[in-house]
C-alpha positions in Angstrom: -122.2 -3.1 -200.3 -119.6 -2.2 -197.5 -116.4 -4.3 -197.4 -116.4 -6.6 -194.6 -113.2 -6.4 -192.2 -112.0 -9.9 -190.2 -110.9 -9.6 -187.0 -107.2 -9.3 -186.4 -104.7 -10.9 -184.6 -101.1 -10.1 -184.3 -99.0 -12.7 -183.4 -95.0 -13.0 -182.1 -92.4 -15.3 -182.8 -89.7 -15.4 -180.1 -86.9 -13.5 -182.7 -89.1 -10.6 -182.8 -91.0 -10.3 -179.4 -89.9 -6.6 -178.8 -90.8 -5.1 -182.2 -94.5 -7.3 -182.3 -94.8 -5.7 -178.9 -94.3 -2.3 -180.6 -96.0 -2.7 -183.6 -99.3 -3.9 -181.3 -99.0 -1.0 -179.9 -98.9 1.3 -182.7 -101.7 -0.9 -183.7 -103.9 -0.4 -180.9 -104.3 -4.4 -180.1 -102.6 -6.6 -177.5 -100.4 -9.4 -179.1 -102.8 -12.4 -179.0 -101.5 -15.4 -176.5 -99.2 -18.2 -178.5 -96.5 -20.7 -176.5 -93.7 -22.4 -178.0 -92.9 -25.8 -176.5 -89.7 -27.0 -176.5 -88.7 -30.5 -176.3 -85.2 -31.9 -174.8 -83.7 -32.6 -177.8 -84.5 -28.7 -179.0 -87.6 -29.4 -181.6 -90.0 -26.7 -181.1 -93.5 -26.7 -181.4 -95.6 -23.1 -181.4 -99.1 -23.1 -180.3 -102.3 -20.5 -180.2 -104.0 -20.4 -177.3 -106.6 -18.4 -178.4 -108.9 -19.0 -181.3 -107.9 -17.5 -184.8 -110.4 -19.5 -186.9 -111.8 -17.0 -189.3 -109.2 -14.4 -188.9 -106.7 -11.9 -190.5 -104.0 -13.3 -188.8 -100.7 -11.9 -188.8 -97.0 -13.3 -187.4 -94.5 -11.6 -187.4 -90.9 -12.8 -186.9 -87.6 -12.0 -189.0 -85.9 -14.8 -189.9 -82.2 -13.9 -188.6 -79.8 -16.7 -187.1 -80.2 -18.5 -185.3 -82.8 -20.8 -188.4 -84.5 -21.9 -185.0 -86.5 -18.5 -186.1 -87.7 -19.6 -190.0 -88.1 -22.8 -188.6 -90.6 -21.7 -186.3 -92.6 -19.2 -188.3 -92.9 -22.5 -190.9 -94.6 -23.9 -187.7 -96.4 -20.9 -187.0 -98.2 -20.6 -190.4 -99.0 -24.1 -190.6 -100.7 -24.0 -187.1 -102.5 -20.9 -188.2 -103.6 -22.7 -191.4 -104.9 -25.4 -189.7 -106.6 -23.7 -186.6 -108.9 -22.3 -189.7 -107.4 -18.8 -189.8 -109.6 -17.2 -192.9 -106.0 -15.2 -194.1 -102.2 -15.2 -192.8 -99.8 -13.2 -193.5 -96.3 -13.3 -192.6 -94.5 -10.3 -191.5 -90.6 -10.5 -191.9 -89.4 -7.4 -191.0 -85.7 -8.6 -192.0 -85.9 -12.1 -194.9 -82.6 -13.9 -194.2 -80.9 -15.8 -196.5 -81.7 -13.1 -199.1 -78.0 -12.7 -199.9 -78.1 -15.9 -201.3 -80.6 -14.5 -204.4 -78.4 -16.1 -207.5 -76.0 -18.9 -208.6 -72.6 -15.9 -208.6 -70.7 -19.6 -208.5 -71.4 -23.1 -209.5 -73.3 -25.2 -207.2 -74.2 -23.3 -204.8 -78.1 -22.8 -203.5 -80.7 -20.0 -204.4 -81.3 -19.8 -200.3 -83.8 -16.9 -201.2 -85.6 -18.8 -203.7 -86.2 -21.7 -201.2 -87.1 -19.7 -198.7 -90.0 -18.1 -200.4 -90.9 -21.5 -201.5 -91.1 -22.7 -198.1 -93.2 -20.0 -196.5 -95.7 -20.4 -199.7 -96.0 -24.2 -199.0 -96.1 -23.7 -195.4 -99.7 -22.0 -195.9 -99.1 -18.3 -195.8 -101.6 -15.9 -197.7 -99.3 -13.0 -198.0 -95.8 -11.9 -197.5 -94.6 -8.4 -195.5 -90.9 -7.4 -195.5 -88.7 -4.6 -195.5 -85.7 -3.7 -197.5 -84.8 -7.1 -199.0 -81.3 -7.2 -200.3 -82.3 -7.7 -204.0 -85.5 -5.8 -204.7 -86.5 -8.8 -207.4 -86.3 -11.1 -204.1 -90.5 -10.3 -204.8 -90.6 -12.4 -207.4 -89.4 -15.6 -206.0 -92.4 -15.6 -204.6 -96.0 -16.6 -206.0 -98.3 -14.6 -203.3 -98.5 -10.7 -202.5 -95.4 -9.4 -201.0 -95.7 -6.1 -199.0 -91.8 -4.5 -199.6 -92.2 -1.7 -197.0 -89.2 1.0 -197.9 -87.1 2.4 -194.8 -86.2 5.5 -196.7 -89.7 6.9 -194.9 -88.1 6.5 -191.7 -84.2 7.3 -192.5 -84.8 10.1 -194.5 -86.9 12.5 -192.0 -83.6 11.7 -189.5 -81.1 12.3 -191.9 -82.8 15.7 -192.8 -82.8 16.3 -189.0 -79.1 16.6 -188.2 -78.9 19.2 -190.6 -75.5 18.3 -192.2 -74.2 21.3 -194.0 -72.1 19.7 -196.9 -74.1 16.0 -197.3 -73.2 14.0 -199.7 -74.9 10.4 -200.1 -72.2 7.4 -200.3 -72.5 3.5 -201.2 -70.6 1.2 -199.7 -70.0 -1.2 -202.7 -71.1 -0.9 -206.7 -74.1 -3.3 -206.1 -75.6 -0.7 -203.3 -75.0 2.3 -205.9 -78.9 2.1 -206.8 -80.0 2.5 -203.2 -77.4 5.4 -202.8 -79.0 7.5 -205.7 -82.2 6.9 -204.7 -81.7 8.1 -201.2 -79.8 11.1 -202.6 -82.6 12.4 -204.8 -84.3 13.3 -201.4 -81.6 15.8 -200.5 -80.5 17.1 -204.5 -77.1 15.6 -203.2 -74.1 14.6 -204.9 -73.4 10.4 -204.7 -69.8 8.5 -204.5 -69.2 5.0 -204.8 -66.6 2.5 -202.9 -65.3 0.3 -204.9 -64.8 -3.0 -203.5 -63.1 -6.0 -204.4 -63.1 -9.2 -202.5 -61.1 -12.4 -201.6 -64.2 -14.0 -200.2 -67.4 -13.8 -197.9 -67.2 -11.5 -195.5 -63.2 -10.1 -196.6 -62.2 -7.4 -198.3 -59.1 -7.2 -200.4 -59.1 -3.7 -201.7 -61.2 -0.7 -202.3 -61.1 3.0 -203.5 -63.6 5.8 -203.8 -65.5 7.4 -207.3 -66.0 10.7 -206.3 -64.7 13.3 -204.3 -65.6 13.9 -200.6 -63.2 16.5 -199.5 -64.8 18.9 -197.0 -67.8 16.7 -197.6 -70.7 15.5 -194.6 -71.2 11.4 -196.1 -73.9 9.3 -194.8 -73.2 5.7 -196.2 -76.3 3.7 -197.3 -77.1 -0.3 -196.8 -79.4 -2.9 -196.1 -77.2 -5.0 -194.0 -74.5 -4.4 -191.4 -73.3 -8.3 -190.9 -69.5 -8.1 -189.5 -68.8 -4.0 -190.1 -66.0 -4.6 -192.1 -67.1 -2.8 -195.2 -68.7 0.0 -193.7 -65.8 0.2 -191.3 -62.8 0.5 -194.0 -65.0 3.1 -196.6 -65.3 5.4 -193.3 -61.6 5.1 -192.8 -60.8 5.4 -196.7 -63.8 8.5 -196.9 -62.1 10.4 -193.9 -58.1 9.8 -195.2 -59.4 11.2 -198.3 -60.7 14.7 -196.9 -64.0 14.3 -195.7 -65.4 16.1 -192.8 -67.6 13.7 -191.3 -68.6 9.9 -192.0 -72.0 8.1 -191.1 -74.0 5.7 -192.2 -77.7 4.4 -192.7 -78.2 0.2 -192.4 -81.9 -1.0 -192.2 -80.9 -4.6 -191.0 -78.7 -4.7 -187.8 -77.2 -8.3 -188.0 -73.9 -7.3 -186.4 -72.3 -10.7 -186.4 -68.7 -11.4 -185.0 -66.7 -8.1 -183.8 -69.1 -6.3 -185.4 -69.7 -3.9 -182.3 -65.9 -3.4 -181.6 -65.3 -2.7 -185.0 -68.0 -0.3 -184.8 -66.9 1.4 -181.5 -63.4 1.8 -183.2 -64.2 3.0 -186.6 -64.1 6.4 -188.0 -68.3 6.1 -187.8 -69.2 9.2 -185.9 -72.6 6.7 -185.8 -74.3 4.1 -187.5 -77.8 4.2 -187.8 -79.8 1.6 -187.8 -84.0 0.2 -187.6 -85.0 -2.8 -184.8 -86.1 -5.4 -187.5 -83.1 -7.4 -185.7 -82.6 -6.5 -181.6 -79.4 -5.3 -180.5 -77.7 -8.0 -178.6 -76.2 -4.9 -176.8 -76.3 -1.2 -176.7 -72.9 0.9 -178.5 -72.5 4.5 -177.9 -72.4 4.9 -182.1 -75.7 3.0 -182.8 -78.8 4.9 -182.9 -81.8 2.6 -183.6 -85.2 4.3 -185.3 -88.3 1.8 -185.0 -90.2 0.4 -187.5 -93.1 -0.5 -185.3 -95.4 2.7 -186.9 -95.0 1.6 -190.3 -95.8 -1.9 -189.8 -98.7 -1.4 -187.8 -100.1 1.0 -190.1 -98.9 -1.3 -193.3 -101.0 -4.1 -191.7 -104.0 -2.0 -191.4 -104.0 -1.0 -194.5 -103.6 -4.7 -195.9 -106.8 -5.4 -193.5 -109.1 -2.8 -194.5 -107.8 -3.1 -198.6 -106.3 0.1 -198.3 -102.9 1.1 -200.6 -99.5 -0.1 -199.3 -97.6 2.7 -201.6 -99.0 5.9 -199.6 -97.4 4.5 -196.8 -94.0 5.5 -198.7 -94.7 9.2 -199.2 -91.2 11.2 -197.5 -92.4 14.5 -195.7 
């Protein structure tokens, strides 16, 4: 017996309106219609106006700061649950609070952990994301999660600017992982910054494992919040002989000075996807979409295709 396909509907939260547009697109389906109210006090209240009983449904919204957007894909899957929606998935291209994935100091929160929990008892079916800060994030939570890998998208770019003497770099010890994982793609060499900090967000020191004289580096992360790290390794990477100094950061949360640090760094660019908008253009940050991916994830969720192919690097 054939499977039997639901009908889909993608849906936007207002954090993400310009990628949902893109990934519809790529799709080949208009975003279905959905207001959010707003009452004078600030409360917000999302609503379909269109039927979704009996389908996929899928709403997608990162969950960066403001927490107006968490808050209000909470309400969006709990709408979607009860307007009869037969499966709902949400789709966070960036998961906030995933920094906070561990007690490193008494009392403080798991925000990762509570996060997952809420989405679960909100009503969603199934979880979609991309490069979540701590791969074992997955396991917090107790439905499918869907982590789509931005390597498929970095790597084809990196390859195209040809860099003659690459050599793959990680911005701290805890990013080393991602670093030599990127670098098998090119046979290249990796280096390590070491980092130590005074607190959130302030760095007190840091040196380089490795050699990068005459060397092309591309830096790899997950997150560019204030710039600082990525910042002082291109300074320390170019005092220390290299020839040129990028870097790769799927989640664009550029908080603070961020984009002045940026513009006056020793960056020749920073590269970066559109799971978070730019609040405003910078001559040094090129942004790849991940509308393709998604779209072609979310088919492939519908029609019970694999999720993996979707990671094959030409």
């Amino acid at each position: 017996m054939p499977l039997q396909f639901n009908p889909v509907k993608l849906f936007s939260g207002s954090g993400s309106t310009e990628l949902a547009h893109k990934i519809a697109l790529s799709y080949g389906k208009d975003l279905g219609k959905m207001t959010v109210s707003c009452f004078s006090d600030g409360e917000i209240q999302p609503f379909y106006n269109e039927s979704v009983r009996g389908c996929d449904v899928f709403l997608i919204q990162s969950t960066n700061q403001p927490t107006d957007h968490l808050f209000e894909l909470l309400l969006m899957i709990d709408a979607a649950k009860r307007a009869s929606a037969h499966y709902i998935t949400a789709v966070v291209p960036y998961f906030g609070f995933a920094r906070q994935d561990r007690k490193d100091k008494p009392r403080v929160a798991i925000g990762a952990k509570m996060i997952a929990n809420l989405i679960t008892a909100a009503g969603a079916h199934r979880i979609m994301t991309m490069d979540l800060h701590a791969a074992q994030i997955q396991g917090f939570f107790d439905i499918p999660v869907d982590h789509l890998d931005a390597s498929v998208i970095f790597v084809p770019h990196i390859k195209s600017l040809n860099l003659p003497n690459l050599t793959i770099a990680s911005p701290d010890m805890g990013g080393s992982y991602r670093a030599r994982t990127f670098a098998k793609f090119f046979n290249a060499e990796v280096v390590i910054c070491d980092k130590q900090r005074k607190r959130a967000n302030e760095i007190e020191s840091m040196s380089i494992i490795g050699d990068v004289t005459g060397q092309d580096i591309v830096l790899i992360d997950d997150i560019c919040d204030t710039a600082g790290t990525l910042s002082k390794a291109a300074s320390l990477i170019m005092e220390n002989g290299a020839t040129s100094v990028r870097a790769v950061c799927t989640h664009p949360v550029l908080s603070g000075k961020a984009y002045e640090t940026i513009e006056n760094s020793a960056l020749t660019e920073l590269i970066v996807t559109d799971t978070i908008p730019l609040k405003h253009p910078s001559p040094k940050i090129k942004v790849l979409s991940t509308a393709n991916l998604f779209a072609e994830a979310i088919k492939n969720v519908n029609e019970h295709g694999s999720i993996s192919d979707l990671f094959k690097v030409e």
